[in-house]
N, CA, C and O atoms as a CHARMM CRD file, in Angstrom:
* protein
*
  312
    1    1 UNK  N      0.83500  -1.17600   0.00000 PROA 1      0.00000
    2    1 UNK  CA     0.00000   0.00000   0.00000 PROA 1      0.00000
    3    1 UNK  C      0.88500   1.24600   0.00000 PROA 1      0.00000
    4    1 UNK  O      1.66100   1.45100   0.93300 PROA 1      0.00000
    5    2 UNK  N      0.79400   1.94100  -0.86600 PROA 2      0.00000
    6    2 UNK  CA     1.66100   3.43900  -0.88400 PROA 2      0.00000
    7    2 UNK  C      0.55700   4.30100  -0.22200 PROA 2      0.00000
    8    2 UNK  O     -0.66500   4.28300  -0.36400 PROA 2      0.00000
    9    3 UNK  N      1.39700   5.08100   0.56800 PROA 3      0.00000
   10    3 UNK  CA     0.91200   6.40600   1.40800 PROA 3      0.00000
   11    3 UNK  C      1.54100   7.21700   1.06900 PROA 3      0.00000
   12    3 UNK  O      2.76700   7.29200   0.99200 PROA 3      0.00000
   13    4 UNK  N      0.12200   8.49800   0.62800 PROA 4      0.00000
   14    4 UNK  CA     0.01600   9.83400   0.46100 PROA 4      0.00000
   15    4 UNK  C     -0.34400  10.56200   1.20700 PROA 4      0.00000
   16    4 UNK  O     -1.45100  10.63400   1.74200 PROA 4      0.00000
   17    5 UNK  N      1.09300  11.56700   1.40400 PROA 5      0.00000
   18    5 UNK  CA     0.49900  12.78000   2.14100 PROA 5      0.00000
   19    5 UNK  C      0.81400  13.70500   1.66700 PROA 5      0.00000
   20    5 UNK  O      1.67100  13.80800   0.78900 PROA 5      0.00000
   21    6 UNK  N     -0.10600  14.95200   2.37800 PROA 6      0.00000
   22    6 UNK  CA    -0.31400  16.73100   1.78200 PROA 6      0.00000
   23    6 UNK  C      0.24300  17.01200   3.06100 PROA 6      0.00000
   24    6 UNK  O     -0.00500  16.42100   4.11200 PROA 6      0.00000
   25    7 UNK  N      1.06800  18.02800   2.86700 PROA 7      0.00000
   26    7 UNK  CA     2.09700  18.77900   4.50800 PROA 7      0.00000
   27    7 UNK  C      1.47500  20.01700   4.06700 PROA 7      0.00000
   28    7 UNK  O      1.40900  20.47000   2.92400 PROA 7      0.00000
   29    8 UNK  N      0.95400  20.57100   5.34300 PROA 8      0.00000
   30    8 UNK  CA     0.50700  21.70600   5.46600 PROA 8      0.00000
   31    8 UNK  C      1.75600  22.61500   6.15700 PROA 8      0.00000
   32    8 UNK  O      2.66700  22.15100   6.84100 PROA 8      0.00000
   33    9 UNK  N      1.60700  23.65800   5.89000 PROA 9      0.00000
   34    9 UNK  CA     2.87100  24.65700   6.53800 PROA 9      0.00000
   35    9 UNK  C      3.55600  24.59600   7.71400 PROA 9      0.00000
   36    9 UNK  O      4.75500  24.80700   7.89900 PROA 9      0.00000
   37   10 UNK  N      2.44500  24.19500   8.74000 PROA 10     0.00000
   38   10 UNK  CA     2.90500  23.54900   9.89600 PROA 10     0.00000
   39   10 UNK  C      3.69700  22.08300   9.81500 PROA 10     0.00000
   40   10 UNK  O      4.52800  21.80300  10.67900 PROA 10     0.00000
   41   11 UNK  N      3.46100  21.37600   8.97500 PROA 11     0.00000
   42   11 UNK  CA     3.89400  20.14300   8.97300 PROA 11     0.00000
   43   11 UNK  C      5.64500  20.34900   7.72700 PROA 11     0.00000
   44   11 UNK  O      6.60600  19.58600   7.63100 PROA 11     0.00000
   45   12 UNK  N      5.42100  21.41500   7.15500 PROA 12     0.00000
   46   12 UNK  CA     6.76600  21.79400   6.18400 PROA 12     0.00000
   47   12 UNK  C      7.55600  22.61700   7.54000 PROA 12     0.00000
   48   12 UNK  O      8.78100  22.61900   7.41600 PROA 12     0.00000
   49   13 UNK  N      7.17800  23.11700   8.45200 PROA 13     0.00000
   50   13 UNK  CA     7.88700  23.82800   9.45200 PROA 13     0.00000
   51   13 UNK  C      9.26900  22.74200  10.27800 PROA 13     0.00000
   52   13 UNK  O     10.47700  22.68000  10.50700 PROA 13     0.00000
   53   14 UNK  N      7.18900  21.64000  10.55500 PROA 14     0.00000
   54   14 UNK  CA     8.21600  20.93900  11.62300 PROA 14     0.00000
   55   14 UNK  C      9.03800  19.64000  10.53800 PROA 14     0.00000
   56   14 UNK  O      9.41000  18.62700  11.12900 PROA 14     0.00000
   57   15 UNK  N      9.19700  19.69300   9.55700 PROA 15     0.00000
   58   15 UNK  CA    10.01200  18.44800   8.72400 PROA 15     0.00000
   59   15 UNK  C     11.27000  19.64500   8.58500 PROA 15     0.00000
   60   15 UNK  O     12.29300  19.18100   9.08900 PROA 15     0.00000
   61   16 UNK  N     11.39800  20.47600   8.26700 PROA 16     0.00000
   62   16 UNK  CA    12.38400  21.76200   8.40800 PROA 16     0.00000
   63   16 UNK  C     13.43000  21.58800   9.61600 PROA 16     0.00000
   64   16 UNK  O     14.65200  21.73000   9.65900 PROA 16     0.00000
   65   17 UNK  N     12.48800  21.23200  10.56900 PROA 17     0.00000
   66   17 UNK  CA    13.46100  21.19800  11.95800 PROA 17     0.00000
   67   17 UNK  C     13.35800  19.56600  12.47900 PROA 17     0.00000
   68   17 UNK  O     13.18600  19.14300  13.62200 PROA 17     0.00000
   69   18 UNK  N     13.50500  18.92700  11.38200 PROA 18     0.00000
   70   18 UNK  CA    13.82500  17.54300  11.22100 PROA 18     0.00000
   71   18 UNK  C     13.17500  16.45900  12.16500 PROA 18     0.00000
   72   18 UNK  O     13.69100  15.42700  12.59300 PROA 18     0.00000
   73   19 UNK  N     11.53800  17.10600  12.44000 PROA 19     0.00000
   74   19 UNK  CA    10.67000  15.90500  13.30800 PROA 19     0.00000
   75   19 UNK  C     10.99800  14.79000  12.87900 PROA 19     0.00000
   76   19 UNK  O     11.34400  14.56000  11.72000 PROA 19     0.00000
   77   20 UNK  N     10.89700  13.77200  14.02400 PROA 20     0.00000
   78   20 UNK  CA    11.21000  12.06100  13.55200 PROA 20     0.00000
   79   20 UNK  C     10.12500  11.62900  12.78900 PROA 20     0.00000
   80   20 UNK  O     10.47900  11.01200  11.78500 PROA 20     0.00000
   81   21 UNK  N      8.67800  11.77400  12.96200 PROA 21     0.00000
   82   21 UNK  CA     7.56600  11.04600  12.20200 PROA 21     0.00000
   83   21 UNK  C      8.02900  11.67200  10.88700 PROA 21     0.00000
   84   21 UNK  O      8.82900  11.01800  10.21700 PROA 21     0.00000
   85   22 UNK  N      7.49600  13.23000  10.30000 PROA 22     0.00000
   86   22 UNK  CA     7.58100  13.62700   9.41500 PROA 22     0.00000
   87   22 UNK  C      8.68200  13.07500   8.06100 PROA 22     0.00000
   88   22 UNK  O      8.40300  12.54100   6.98800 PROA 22     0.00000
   89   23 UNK  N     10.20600  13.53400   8.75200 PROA 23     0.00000
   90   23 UNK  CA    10.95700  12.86600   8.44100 PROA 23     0.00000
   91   23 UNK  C     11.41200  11.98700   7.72700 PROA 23     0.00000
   92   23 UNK  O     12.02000  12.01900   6.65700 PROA 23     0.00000
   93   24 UNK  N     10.79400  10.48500   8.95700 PROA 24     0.00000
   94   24 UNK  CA    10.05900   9.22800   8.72700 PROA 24     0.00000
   95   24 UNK  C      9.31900   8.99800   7.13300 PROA 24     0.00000
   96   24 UNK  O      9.65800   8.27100   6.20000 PROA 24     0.00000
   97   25 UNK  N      8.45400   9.71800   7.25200 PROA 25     0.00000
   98   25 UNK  CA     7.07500   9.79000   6.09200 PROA 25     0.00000
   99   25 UNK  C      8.00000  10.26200   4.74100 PROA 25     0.00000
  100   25 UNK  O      7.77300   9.76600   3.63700 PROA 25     0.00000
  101   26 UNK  N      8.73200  10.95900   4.88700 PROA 26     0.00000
  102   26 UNK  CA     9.74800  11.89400   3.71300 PROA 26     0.00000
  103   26 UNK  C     10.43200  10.88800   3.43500 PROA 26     0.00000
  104   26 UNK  O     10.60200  10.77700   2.22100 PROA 26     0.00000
  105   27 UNK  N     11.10500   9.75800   4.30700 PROA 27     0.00000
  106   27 UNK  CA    12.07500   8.67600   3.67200 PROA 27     0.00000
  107   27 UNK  C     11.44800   7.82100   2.91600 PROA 27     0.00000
  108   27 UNK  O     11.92100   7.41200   1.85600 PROA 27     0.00000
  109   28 UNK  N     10.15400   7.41600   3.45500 PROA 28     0.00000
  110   28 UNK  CA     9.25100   6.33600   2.92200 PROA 28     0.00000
  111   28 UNK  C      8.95100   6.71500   1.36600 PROA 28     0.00000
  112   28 UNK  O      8.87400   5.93800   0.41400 PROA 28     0.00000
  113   29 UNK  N      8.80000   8.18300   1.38100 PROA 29     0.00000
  114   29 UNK  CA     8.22700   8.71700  -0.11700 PROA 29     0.00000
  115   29 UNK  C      9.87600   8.68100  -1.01700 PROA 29     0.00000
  116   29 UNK  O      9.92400   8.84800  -2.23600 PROA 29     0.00000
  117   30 UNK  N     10.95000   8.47100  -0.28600 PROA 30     0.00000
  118   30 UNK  CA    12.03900   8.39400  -1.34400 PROA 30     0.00000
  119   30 UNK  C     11.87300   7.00000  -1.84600 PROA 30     0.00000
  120   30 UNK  O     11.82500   6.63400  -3.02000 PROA 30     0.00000
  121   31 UNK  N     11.79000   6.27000  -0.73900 PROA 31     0.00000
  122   31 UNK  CA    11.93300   4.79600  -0.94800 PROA 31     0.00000
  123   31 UNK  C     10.95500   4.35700  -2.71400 PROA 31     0.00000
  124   31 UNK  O     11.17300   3.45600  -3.52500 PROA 31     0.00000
  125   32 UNK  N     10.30600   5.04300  -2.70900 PROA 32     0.00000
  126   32 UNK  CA     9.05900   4.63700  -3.61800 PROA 32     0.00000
  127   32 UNK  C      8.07900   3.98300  -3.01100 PROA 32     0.00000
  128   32 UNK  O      7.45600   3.11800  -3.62700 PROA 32     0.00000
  129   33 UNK  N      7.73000   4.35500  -1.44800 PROA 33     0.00000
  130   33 UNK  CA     6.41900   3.68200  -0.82500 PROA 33     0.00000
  131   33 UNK  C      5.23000   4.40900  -0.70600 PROA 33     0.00000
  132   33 UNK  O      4.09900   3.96500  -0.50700 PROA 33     0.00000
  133   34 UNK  N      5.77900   6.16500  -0.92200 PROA 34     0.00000
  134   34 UNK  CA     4.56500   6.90400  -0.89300 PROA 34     0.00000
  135   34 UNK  C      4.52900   8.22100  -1.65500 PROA 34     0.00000
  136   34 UNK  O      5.40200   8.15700  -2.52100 PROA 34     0.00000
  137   35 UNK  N      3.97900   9.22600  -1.69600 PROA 35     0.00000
  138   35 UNK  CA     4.21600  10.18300  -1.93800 PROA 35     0.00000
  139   35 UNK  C      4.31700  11.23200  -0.88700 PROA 35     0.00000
  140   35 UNK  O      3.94500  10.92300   0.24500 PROA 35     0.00000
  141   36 UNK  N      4.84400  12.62800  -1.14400 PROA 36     0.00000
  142   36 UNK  CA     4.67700  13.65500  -0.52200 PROA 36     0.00000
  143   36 UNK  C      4.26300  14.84600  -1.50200 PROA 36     0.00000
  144   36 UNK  O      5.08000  15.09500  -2.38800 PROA 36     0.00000
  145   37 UNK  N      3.06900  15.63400  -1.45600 PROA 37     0.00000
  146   37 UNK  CA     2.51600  16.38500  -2.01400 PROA 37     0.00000
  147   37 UNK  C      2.51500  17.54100  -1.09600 PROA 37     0.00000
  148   37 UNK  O      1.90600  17.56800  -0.02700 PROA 37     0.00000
  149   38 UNK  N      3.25500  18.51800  -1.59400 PROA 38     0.00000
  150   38 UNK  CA     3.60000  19.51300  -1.02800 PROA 38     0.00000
  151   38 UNK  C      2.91100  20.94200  -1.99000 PROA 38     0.00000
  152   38 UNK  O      3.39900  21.18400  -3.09400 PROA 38     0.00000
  153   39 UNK  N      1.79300  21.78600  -1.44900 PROA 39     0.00000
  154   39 UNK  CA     1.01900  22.84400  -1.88800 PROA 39     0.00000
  155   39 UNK  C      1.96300  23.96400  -2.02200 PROA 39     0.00000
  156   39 UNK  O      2.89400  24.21900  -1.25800 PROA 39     0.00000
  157   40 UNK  N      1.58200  24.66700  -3.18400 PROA 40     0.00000
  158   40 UNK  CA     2.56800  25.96200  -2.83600 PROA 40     0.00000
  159   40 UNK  C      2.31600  26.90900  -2.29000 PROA 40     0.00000
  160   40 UNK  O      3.08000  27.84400  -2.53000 PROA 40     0.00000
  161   41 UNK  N      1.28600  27.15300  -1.40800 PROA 41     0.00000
  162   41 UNK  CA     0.84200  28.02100  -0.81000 PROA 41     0.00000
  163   41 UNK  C      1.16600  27.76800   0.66500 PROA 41     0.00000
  164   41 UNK  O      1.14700  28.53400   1.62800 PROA 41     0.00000
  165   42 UNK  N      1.47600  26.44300   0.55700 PROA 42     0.00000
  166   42 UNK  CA     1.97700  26.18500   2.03200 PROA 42     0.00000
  167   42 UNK  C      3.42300  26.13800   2.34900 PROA 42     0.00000
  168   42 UNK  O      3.83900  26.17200   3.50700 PROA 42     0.00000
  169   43 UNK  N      4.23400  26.05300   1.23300 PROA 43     0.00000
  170   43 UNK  CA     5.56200  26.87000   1.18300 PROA 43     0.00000
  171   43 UNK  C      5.58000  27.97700   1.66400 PROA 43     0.00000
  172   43 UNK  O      5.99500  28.29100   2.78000 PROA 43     0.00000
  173   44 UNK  N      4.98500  28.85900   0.59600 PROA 44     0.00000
  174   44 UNK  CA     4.79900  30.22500   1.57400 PROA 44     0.00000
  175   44 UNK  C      4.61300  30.93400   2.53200 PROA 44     0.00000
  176   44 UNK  O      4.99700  32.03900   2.91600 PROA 44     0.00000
  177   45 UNK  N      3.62300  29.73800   3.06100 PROA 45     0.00000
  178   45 UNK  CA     3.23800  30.23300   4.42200 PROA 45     0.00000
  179   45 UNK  C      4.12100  29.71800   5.40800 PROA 45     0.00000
  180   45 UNK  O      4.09000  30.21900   6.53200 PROA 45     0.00000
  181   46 UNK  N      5.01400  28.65700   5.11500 PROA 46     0.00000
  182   46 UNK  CA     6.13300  27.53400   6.39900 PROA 46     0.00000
  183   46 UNK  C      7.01400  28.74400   6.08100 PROA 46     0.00000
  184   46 UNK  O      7.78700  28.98600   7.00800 PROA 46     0.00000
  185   47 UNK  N      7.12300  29.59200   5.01400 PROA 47     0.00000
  186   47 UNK  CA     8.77000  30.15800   4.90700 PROA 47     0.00000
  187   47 UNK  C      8.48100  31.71400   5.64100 PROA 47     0.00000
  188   47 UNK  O      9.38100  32.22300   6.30900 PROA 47     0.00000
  189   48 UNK  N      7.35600  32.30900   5.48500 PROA 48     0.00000
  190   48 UNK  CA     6.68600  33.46600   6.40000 PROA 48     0.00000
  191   48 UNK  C      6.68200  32.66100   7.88100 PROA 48     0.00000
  192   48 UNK  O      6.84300  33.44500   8.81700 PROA 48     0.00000
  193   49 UNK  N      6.56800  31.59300   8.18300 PROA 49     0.00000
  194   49 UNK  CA     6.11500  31.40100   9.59800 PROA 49     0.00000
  195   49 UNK  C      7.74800  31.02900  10.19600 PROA 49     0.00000
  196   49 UNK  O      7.93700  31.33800  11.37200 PROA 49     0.00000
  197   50 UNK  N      8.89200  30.40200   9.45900 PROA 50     0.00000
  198   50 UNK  CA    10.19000  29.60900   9.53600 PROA 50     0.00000
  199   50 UNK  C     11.28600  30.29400   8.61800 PROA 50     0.00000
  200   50 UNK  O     11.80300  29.53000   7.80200 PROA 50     0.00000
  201   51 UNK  N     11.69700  31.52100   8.61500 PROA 51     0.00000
  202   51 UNK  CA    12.85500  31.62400   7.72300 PROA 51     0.00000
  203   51 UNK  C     13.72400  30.37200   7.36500 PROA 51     0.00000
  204   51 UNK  O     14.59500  29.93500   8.11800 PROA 51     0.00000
  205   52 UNK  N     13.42600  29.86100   6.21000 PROA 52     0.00000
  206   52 UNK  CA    14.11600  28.83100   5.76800 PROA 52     0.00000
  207   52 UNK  C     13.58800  27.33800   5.33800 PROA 52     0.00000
  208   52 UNK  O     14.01300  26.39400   4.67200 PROA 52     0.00000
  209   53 UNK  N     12.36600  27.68200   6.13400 PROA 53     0.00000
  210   53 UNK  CA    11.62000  26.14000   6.20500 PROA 53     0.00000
  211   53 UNK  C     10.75700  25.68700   4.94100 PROA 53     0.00000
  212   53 UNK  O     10.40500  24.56800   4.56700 PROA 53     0.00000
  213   54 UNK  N     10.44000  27.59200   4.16200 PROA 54     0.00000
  214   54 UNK  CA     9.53500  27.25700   2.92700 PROA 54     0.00000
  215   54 UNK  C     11.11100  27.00100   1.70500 PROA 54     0.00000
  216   54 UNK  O     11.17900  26.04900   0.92700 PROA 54     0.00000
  217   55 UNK  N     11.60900  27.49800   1.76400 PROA 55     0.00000
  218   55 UNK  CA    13.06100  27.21300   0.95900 PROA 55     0.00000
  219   55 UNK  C     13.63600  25.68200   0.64600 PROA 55     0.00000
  220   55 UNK  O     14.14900  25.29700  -0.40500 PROA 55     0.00000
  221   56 UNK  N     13.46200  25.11900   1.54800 PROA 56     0.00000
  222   56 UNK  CA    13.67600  23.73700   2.12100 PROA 56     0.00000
  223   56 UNK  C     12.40900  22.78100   1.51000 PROA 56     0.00000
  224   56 UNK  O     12.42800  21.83800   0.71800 PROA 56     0.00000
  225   57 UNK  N     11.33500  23.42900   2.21200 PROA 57     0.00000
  226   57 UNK  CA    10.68400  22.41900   1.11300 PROA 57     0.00000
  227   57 UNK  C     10.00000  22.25500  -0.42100 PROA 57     0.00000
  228   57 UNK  O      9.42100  21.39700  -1.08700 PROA 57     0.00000
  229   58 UNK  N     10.48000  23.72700  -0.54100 PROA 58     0.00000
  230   58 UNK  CA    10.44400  23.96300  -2.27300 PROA 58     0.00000
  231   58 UNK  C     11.68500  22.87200  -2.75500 PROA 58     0.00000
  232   58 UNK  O     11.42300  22.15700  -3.72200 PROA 58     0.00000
  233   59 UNK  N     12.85500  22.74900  -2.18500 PROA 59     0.00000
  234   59 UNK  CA    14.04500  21.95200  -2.52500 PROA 59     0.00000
  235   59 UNK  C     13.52900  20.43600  -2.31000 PROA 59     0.00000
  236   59 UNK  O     14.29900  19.60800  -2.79600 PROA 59     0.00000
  237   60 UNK  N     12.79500  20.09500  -1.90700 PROA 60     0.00000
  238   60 UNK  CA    12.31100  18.26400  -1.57000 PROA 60     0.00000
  239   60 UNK  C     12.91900  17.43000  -2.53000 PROA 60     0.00000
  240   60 UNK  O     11.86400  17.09600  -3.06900 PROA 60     0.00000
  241   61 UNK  N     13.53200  17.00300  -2.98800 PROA 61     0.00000
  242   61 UNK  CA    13.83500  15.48600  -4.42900 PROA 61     0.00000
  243   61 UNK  C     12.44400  15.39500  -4.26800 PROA 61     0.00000
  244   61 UNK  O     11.53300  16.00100  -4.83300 PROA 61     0.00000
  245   62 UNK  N     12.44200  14.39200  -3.25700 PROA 62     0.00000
  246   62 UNK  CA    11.09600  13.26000  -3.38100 PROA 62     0.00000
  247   62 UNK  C      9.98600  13.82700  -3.21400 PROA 62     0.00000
  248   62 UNK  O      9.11900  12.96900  -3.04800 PROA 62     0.00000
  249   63 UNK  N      9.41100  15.29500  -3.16100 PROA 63     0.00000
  250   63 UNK  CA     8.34800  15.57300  -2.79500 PROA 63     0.00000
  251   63 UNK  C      7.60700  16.20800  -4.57300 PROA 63     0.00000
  252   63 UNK  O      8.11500  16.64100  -5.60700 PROA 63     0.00000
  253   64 UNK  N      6.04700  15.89600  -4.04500 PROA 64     0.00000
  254   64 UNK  CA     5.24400  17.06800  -5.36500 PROA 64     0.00000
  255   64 UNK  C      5.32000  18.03100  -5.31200 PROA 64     0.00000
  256   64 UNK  O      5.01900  18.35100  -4.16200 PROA 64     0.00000
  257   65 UNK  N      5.59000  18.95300  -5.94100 PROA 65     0.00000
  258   65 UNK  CA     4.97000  20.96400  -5.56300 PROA 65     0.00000
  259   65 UNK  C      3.83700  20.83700  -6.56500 PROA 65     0.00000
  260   65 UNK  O      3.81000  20.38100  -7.70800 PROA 65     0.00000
  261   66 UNK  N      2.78600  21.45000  -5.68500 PROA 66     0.00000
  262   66 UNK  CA     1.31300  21.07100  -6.19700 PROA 66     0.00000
  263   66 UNK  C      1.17700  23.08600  -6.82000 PROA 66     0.00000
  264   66 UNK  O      0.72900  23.75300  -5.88700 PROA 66     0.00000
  265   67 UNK  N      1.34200  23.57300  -7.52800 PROA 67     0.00000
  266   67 UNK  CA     1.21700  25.14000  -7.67900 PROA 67     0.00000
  267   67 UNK  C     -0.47700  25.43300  -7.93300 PROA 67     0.00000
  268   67 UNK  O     -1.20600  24.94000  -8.79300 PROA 67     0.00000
  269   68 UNK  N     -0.78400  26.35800  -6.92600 PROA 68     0.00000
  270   68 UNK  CA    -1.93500  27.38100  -6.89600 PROA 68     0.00000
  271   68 UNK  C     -2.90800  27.64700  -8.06400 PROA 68     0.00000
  272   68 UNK  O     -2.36400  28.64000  -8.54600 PROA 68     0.00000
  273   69 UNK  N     -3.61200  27.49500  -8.56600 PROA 69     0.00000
  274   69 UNK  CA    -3.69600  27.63100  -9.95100 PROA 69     0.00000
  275   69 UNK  C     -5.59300  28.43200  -9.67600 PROA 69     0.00000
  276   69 UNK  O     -6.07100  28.24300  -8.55700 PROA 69     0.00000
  277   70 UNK  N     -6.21000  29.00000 -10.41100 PROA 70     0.00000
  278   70 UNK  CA    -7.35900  29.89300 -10.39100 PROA 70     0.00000
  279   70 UNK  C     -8.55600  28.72400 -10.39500 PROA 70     0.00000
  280   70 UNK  O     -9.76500  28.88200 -10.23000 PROA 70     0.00000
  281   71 UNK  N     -7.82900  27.54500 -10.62900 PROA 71     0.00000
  282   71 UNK  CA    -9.76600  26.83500  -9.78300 PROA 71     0.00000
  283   71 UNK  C     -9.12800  26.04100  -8.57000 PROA 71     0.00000
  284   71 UNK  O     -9.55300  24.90300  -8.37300 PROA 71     0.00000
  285   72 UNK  N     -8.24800  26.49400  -7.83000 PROA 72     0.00000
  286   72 UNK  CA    -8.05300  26.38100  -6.44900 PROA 72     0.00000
  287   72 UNK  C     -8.58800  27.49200  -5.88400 PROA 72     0.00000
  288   72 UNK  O     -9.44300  27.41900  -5.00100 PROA 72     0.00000
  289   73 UNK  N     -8.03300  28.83200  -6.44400 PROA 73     0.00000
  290   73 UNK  CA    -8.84100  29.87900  -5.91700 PROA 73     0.00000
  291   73 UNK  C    -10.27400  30.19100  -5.92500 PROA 73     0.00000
  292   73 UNK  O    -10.76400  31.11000  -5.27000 PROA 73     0.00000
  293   74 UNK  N    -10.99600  29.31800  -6.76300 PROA 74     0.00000
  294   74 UNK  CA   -12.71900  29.20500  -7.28700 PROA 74     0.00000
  295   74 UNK  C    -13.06800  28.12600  -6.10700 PROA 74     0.00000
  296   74 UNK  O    -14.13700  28.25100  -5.51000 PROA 74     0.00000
  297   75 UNK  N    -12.36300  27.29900  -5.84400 PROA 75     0.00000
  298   75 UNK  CA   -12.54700  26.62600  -4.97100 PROA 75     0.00000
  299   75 UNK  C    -13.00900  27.00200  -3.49600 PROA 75     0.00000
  300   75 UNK  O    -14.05400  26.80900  -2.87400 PROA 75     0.00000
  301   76 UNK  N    -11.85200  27.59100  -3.20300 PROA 76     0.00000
  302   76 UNK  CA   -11.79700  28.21100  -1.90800 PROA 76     0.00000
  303   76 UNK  C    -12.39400  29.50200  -1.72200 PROA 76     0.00000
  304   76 UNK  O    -12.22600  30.03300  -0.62400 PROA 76     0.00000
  305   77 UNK  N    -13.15900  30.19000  -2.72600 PROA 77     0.00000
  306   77 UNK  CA   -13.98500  31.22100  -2.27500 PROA 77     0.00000
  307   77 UNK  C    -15.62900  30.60600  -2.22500 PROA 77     0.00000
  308   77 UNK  O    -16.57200  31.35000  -1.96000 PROA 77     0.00000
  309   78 UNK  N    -15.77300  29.34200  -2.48200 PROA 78     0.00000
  310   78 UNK  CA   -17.21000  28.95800  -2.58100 PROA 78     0.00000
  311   78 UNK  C    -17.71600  27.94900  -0.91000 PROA 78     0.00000
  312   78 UNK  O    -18.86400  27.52800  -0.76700 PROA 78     0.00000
């Protein structure tokens, strides 16, 4: 079974400052067991909340950068 996850800014903060689960979950997605889907809006917001932490996970190898696009924004105003 491959596991997918979405890191929210808080969760790009604390993989930044090298939590063990997170981490964990980041090796598994190198391995080829899962993914990591990483939003770009939540870059932004880990690197406003963490000097360094949105930088870091714009840099991921193994991760997605999922970019913002105008029916995310149609989305989220309804």
């Amino acid at each position: 079974m491959n596991l997918v996850v979405v890191l929210n800014h808080t969760a790009l903060t604390a993989l930044y400052r090298a939590d063990p689960f997170l981490t964990g979950l980041y090796i598994k997605a190198s391995r080829g067991t899962g993914r990591v889907i990483v939003p770009s809006l939540s870059v932004l917001a880990a690197e406003r909340q963490d000097t360094g932490a949105g930088q870091h996970a714009a840099s991921l190898r193994f991760a997605e950068n999922v970019p913002f696009t105008t029916g995310h924004a149609v989305d989220a105003m309804d």
